[in-house]
C-alpha positions in Angstrom: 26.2 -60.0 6.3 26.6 -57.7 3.5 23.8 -56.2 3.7 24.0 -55.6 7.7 27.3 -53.7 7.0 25.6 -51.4 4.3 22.5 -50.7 6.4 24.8 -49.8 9.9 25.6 -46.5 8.3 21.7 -45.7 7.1 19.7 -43.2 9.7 16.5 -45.8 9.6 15.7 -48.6 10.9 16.0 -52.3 8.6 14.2 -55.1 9.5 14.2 -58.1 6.7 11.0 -59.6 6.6 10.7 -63.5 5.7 8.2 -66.0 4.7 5.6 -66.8 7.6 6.1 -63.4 9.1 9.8 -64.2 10.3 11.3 -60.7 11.3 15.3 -60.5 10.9 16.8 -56.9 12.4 19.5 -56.0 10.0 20.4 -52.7 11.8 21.2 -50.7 15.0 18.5 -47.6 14.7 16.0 -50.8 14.5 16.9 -52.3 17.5 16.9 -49.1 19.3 13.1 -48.7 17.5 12.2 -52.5 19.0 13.5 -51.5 21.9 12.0 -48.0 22.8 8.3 -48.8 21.6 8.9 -52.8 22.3 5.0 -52.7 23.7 3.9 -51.3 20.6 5.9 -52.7 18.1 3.0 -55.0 16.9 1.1 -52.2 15.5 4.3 -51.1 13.6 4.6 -54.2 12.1 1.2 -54.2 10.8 1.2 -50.9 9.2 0.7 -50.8 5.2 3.2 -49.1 2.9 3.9 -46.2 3.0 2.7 -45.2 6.4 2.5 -43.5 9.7 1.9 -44.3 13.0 2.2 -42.3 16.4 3.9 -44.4 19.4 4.8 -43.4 23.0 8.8 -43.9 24.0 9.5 -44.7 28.0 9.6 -41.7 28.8 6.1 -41.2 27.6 6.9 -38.5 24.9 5.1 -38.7 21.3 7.1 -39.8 18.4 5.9 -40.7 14.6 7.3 -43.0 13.1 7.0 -43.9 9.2 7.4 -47.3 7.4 7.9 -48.1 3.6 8.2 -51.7 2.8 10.0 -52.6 -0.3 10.5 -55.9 -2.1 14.3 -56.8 -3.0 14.2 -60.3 -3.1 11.6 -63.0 -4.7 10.8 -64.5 -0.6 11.7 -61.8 1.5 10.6 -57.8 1.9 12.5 -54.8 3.6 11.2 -52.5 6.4 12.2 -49.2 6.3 11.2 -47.3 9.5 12.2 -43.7 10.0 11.2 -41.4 13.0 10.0 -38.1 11.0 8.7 -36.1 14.3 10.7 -33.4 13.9 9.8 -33.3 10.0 6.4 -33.4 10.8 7.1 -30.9 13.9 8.9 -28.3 11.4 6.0 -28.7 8.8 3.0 -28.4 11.4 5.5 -25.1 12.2 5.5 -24.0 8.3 2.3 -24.7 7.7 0.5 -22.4 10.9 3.0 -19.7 10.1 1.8 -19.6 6.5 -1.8 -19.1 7.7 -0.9 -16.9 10.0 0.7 -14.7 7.5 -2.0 -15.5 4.8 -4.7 -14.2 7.7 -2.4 -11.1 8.3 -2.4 -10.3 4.5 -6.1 -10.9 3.8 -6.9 -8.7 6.7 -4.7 -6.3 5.6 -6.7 -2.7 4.7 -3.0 -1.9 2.2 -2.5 -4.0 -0.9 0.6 -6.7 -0.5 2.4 -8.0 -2.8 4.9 -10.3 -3.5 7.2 -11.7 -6.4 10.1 -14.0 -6.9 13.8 -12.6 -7.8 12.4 -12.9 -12.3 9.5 -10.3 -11.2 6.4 -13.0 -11.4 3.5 -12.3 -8.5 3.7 -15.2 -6.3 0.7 -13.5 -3.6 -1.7 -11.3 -4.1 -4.5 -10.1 -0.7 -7.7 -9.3 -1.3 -7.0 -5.2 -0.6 -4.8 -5.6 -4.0 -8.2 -6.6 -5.7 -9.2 -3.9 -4.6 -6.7 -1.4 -5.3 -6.1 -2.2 -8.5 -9.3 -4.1 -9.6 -7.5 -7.3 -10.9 -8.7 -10.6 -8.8 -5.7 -12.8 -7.6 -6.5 -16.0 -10.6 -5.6 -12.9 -13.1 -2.4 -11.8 -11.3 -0.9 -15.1 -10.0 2.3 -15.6 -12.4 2.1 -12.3 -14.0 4.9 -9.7 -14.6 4.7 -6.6 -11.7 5.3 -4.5 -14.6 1.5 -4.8 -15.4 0.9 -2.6 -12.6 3.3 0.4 -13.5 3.2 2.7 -15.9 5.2 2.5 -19.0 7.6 5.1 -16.9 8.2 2.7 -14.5 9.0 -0.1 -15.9 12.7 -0.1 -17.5 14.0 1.1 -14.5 11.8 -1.9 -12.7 13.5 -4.4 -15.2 17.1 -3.0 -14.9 16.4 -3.3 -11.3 15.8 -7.2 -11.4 18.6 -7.4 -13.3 21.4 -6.0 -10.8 19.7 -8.7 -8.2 19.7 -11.5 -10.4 23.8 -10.2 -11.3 24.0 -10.7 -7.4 23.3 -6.9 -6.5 21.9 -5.5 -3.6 18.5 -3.6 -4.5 18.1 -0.1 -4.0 14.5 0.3 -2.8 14.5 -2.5 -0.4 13.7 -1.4 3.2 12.7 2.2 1.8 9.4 4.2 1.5 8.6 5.6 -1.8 6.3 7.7 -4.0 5.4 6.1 -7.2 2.4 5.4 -9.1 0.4 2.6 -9.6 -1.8 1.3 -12.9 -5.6 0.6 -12.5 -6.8 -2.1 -14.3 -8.9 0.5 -16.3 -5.7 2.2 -17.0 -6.0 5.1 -14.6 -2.8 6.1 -12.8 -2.9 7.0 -9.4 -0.4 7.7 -6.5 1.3 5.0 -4.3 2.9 4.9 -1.4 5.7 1.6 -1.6 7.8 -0.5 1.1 9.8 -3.2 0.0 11.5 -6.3 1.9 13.0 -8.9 1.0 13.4 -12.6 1.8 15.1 -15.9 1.3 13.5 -19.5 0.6 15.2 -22.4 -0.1 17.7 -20.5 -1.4 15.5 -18.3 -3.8 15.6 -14.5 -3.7 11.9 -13.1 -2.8 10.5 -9.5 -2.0 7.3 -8.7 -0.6 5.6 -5.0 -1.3 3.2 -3.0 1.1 1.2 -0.7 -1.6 -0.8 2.0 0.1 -3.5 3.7 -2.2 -2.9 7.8 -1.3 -5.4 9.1 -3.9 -7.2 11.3 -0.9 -4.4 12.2 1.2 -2.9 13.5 -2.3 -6.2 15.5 -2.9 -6.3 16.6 0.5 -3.0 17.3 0.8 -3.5 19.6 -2.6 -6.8 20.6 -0.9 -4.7 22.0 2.0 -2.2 24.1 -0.1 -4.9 25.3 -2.1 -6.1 26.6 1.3 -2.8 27.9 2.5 -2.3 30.1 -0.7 -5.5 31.6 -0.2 -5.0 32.7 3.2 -1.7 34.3 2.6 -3.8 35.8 -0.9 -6.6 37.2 1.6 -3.5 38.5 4.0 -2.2 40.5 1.2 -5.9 41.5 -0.1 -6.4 42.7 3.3 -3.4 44.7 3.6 -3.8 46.5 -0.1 -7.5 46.9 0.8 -6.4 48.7 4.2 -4.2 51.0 2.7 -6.5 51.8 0.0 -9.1 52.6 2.1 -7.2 55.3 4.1 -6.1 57.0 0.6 -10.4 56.9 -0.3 -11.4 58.4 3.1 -9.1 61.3 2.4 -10.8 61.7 -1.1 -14.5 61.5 -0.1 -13.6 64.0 2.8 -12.2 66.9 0.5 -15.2 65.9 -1.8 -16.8 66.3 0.1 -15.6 69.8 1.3 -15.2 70.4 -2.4 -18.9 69.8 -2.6 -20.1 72.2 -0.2 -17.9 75.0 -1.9 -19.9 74.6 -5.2 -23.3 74.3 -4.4 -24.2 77.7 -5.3 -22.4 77.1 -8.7 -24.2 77.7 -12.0 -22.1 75.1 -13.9 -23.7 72.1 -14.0 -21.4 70.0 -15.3 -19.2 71.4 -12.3 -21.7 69.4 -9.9 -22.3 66.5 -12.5 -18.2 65.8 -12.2 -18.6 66.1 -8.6 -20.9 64.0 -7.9 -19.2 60.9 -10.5 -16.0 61.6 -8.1 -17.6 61.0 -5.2 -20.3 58.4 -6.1 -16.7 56.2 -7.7 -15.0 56.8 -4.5 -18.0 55.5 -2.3 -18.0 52.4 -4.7 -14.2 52.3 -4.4 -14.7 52.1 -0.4 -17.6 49.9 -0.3 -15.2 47.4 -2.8 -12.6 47.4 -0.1 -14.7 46.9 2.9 -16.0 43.9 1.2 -12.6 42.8 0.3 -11.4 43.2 4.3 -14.0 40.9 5.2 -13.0 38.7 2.6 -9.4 38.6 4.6 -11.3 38.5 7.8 -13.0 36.0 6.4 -16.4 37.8 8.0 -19.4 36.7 6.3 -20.7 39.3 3.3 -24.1 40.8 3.5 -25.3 40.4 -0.2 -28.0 43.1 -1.1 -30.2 43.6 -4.2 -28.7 46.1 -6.7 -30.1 48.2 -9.7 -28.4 46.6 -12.8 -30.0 49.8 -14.7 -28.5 52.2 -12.4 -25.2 50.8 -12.4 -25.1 51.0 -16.4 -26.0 54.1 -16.8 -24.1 56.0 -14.2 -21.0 53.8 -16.6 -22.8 55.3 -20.1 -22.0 58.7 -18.5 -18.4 57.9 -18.1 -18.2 56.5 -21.6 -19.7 59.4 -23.3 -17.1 61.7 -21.9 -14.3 59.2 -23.6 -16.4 58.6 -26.7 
């Protein structure tokens, strides 16, 4: 009787088992059991200990029920039966939402990454192999901080520690620009998004790490390309301008010249004609700069190395 008034309050179902398989219910939630699955209750009865068995109630829904058999006295042994659908419900749950987020993450093309609330990698998918070359045996357990440059990582630490003080973190749900460490030790760019989530009542955050090594170099690529053209705008314009003041000189050279070709002073017509052969060079120099800013193609041409040096060593004498 004693044992009836104890096992009224328990959630399972009691049944006392005797000597020459004598059944004694000791419990309510057992005689509801008996009396839901009473065409079935042979094969609970027979079931070994611990175990499971899946029955059909009246109204022809599943159930599972589970059965643990303990001995408490020298002639007789206890039946425990418990229904654990919904446990086994809630875990079938768990246990296809995990592989559907381990099949998300593995066919991930950005590394993810995740750690509990001390900093210790708890998951690692197979584009994190790849972005940092460590394989997921090496990183499983491991600080973060074995990704991040030395820069990195006191402010990582003092980070942790505001969470674990109870604070909220400052990067969570945020996009940032950091960098990452290769496992050759190579830094490179990274593009970070942190959330976080609870378990159990454990602190976790999950990281979204996007390799941006080539936008970065195209990015750079593009500014590189951007300076140059405003350069070539501004070559363009000097060249322009330059070009009117050269026509104006090569036309009163060439007035000048036809003034002076009955001169006897040679050196009159030598300094004549260095004027105007500079001022042709000057114009040719800025018509291949305007194509430059046109960005026309240039019409390369053979020149006489010889030629060029020598009309300089004329120059040169006259200042030496």
């Amino acid at each position: 009787q004693v044992l009836e008034a104890v096992t009224q309050k328990l959630e399972v179902g009691v049944m006392l088992l005797g000597q020459e398989g004598k059944e004694q219910t000791l419990n309510q939630q057992m005689v509801e059991f008996e009396t839901e699955y009473s065409e079935q209750w042979d094969s609970v009865t027979r079931i070994g200990s611990p175990g499971e068995v899946e029955l059909q109630d009246r109204q022809h829904r599943h159930h599972i029920l589970r059965m643990n058999r303990l001995t408490l006295f020298e002639a007789n042994d206890v039946m425990l039966v418990q229904d654990v659908t919904e446990q086994r419900q809630a875990e079938k749950i768990a246990q296809e939402s995990e592989e559907r987020f381990r099949n998300i993450t593995e066919a991930a093309s950005d590394a993810i990454i995740s750690i509990d609330s001390m900093g210790a990698i708890i998951s690692w998918n197979r584009a994190a192999t790849k972005v940092f070359s460590y394989s997921a045996s090496e990183m499983l357990g491991q600080p973060l901080t074995r990704l991040m440059p030395p820069t990195y990582r006191a402010a990582h630490t003092a980070g942790l520690t505001r969470i674990i003080r109870g604070e909220t973190s400052r990067i969570k749900e945020k996009t940032l620009e950091l960098e990452g460490l290769r496992r050759n030790g190579v830094c490179f760019p990274i593009e970070l998004s942190v959330s976080g989530w609870t378990m159990q009542g454990t602190q976790y955050y999950t990281g979204i790490i996007r390799d941006v090594t080539e936008r970065k170099e195209k990015e750079t690529q593009l500014l590189q390309a951007q300076k140059m053209e405003v350069v070539g705008r501004l070559t363009g314009g000097i060249a322009h301008d330059f070009n009117n003041l050269l026509t104006v000189i090569l036309g009163n050279l060439g007035l000048l010249k036809k003034q002076i070709e009955g001169a006897d002073d040679p050196d009159i017509r030598e300094f004549l004609a260095d004027a105007l052969s500079a001022a042709q060079d000057g114009a040719d120099l800025t018509h291949r700069l305007l194509a430059l800013s046109r960005r026309q193609l240039l019409e390369p041409k053979h020149i006489d190395i010889n030629k060029i040096v020598g009309n300089l060593a004329r120059f040169l004498r006259r200042l030496l």
